[in-house]
N, C-alpha and C positions, 0 to 999 in steps of 0.2 A: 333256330334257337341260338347257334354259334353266334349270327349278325345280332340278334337283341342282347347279349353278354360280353360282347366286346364293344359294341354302342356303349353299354353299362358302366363297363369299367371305363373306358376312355374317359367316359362322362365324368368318375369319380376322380380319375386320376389330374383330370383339366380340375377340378373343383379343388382338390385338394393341392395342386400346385399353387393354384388362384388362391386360395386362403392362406395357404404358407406365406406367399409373397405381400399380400395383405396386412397378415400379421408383423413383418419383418419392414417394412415401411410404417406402417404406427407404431413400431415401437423404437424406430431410427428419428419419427419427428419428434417422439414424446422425450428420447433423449436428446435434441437438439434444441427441444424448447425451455427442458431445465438449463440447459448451459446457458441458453441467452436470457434469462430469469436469473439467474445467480450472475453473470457476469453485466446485468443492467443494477440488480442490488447492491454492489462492489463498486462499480460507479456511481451510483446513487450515495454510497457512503464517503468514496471518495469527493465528490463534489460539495459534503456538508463539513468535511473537516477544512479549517482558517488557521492559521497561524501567522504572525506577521513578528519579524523584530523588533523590539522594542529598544534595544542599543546593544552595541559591539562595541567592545576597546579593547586594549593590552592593558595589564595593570603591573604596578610595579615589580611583580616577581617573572614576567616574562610571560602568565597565563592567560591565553584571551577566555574575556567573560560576554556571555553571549547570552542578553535574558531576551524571553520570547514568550507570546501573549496567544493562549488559545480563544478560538472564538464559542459557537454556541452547543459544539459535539467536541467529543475527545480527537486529541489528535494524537495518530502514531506514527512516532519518530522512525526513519529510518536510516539514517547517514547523515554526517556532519564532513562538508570538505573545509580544509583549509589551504587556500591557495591552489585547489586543483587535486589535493591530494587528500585522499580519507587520511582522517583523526580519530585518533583512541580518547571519546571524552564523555565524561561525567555529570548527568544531568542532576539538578537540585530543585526541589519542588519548597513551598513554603510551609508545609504541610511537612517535613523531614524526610519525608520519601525522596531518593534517589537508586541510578543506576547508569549503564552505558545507555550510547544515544539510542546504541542499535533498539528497536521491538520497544521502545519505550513509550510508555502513553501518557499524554498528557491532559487532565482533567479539561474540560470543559470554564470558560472561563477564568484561567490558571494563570499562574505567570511561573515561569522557569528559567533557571541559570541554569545552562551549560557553560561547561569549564575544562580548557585543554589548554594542558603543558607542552609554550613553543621555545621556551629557552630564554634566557636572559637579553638576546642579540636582537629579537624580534621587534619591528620598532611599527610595521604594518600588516595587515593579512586581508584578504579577500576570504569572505567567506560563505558560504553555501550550505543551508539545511535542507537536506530533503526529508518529505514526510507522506504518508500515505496517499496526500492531494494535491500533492506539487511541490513545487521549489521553493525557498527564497532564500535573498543574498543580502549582503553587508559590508561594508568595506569598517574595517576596525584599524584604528592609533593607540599608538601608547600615548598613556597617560601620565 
């Protein structure tokens, strides 16, 4: 009787290890399937948002103006360099809406000025917006 009760239990304790481990591996893929699901839909939006400039200059008060044309999804702004170095600047929509570059979204089909104060001295700038789906750059003159 002892040999068929300890058969028994061995039995249940194998099963029940085997289903712990089971259970603990389906739920390690099902969390590793959500992350590659959300982080393939994060790409998938980053590869739909377009942005391109449409012109850079300096203008007479020393501000480079930097209009920029979204394509068929909204684009979010995330950093404007100037010469290498982040800028504190002021996006302008046609529509009245503005704000900073940072977290800024720009409608779908839009066109925007950004606008940052480089000082009176400034007579060129290399410029760089980045946005939720990549780069672009400009080289801007005064005007």
């Amino acid at each position: 009787m002892s040999e068929l009760l300890s058969a028994t239990l061995l039995a249940l304790i194998v099963i029940s290890v085997g289903g712990f481990l089971l259970a603990k591996v389906l739920s390690t893929v099902n969390e590793r399937m959500n992350e590659i699901s959300q982080s393939a839909l994060r790409a998938e939006n980053r590869l739909h948002q377009a942005l391109d400039i449409a012109m850079a200059y300096i203008d007479s008060s020393g501000n480079l103006q930097v209009v920029v044309a979204s394509g068929d999804y909204p684009v979010k702004l995330q950093r404007l360099y100037v010469n290498s170095t982040s800028a504190n600047c002021t996006v302008y929509l046609t529509n009245g809406d503005q704000g900073p570059v940072e977290g800024f979204t720009v409608p779908p089909y839009s066109l925007a000025r950004i606008t940052c104060s480089l000082g009176s001295g400034a007579e060129s700038a290399d410029v760089k917006v980045v946005y939720q789906g990549g780069e672009v750059y400009a080289h801007a003159q005064r005007v």
